[in-house]
C-alpha positions as CSV (number, residue, x, y, z in Angstrom):
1,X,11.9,3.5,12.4
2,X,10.1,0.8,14.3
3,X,6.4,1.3,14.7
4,X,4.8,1.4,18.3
5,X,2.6,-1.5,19.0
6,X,0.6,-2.1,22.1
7,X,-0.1,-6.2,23.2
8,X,-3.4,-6.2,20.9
9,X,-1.5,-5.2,17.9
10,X,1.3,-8.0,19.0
11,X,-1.9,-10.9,19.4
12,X,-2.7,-10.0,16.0
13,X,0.2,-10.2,14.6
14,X,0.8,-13.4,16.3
15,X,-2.5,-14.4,14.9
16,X,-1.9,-13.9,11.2
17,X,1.8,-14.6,11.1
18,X,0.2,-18.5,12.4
19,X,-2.6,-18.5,9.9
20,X,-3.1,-15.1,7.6
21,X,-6.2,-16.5,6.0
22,X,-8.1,-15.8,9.2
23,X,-10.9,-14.3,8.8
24,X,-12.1,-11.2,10.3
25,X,-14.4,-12.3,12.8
26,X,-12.3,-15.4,13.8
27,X,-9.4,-13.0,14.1
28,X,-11.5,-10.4,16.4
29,X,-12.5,-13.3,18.7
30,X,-9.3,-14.9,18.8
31,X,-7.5,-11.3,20.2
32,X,-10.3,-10.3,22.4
33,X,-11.9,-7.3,19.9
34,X,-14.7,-6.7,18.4
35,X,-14.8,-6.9,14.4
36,X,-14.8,-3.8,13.7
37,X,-11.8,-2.2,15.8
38,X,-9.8,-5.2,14.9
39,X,-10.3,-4.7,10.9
40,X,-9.4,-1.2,11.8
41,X,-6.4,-2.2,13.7
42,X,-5.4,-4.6,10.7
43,X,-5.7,-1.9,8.0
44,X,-3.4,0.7,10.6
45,X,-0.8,-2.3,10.9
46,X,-0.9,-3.2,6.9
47,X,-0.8,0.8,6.1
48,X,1.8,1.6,8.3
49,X,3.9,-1.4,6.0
50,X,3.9,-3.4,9.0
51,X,2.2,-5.8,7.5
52,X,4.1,-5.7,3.9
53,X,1.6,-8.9,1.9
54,X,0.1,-11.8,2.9
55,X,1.5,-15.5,1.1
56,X,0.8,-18.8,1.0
57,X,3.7,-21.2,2.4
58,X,4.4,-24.0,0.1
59,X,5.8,-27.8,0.8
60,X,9.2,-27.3,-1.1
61,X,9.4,-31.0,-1.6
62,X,5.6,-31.5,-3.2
63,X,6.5,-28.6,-6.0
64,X,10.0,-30.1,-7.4
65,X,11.9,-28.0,-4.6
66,X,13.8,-30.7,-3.0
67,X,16.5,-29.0,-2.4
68,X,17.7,-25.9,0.1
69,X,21.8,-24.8,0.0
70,X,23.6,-21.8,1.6
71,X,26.2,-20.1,-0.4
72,X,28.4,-17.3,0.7
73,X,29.4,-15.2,-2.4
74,X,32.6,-13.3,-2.2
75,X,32.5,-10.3,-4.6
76,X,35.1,-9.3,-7.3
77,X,35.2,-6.1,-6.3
78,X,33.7,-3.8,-3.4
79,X,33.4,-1.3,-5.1
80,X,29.2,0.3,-6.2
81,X,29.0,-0.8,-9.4
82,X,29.6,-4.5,-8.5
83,X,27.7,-5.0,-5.8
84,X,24.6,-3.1,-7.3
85,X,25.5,-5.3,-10.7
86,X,25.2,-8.5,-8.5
87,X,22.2,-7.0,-6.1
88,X,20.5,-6.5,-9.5
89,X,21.2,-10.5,-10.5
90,X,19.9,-12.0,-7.4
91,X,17.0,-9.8,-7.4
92,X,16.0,-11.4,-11.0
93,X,16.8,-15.8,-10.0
94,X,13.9,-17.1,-8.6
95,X,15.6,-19.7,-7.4
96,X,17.6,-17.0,-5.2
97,X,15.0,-17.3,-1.9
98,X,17.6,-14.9,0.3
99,X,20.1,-12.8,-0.5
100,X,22.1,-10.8,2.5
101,X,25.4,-8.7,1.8
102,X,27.3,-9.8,4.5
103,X,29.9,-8.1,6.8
104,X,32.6,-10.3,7.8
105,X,34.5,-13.2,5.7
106,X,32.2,-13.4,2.7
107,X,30.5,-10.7,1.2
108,X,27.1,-12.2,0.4
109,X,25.1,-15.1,1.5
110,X,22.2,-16.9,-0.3
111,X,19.9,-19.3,0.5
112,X,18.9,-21.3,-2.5
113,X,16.2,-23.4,-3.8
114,X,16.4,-26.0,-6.1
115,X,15.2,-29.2,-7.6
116,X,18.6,-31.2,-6.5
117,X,22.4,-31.2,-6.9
118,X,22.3,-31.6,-10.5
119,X,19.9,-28.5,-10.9
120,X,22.0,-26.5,-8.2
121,X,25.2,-27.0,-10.4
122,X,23.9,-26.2,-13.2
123,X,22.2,-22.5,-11.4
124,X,26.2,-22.2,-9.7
125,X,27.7,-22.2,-13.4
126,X,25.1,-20.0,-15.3
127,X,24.1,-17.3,-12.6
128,X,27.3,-17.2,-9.9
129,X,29.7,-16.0,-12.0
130,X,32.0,-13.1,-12.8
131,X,29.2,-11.6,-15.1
132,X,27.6,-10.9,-12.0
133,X,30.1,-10.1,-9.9
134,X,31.1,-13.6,-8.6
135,X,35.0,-14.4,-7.8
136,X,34.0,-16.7,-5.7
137,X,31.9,-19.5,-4.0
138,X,31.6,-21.7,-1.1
139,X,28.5,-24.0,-0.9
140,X,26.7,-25.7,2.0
141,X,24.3,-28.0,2.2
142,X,22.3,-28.5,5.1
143,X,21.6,-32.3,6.2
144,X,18.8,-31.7,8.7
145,X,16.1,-28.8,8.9
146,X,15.9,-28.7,12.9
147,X,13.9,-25.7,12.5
148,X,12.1,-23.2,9.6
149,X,9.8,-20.4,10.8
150,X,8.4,-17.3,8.8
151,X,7.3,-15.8,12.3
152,X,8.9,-12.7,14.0
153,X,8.8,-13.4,17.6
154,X,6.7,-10.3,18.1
């Protein structure tokens, strides 16, 4: 059930979703609050799991991570037992950045991370496969990022 926010709890929001190191005080001043209602405004948002963590975005490229496909999965089986044996799989790749169970034509898409082709073949034959649940896989590669954004348009 979606929390109520009011237009301060959307500027702060805003705020951290642009930069969550922001201090208190710079925060505050930034939304127009004193320091103190606005930590107490940030606890009620991070309590009430609005806020779920705070993260540290990292250049893909300077870490190895060259590499971003999108894979639609299509399932063996629809049945509980094979979607909660491959839920369980995805859950445990790191390489595995999103994982949706799809409604419509394929029955899962990923978005995957990986060093380069070579790396992301050898992840497709040891992880997307029938011991998880896999009949079958359709990759894409992306040729352009035209836009990435870990912001909610709150």
């Amino acid at each position: 059930m979606p929390v109520k926010l009011d237009e301060i709890d959307r500027r702060i929001l805003r705020a951290l979703q642009r930069d969550g190191r922001l201090q208190n005080n710079e925060l505050a001043q930034e939304i127009g609050l004193s320091p103190s209602p606005c930590l107490r405004r940030v606890r009620l948002l991070e309590e009430a799991g609005v806020i779920e963590r705070y993260v540290a975005v990292v250049d893909a490229a300077k870490v190895g991570i060259g590499t971003t496909l999108f894979t639609r999965v299509w399932l063996t089986a629809q049945d509980a037992d094979t979607i909660e044996r491959f839920i369980a799989a995805m859950k445990r790749l790191p390489q595995v950045m999103e994982c949706y169970i799809m409604l419509g034509d394929c029955d899962a898409l990923l978005r995957v991370a990986v060093e380069d082709l070579a790396d992301y073949r050898r992840f497709q034959t040891r992880h997307l496969t029938r011991d998880n649940g896999i009949q079958n896989v359709k990759t894409d590669l992306p040729s352009e990022v035209v836009k990435q954004s870990f912001a909610l348009p709150v």
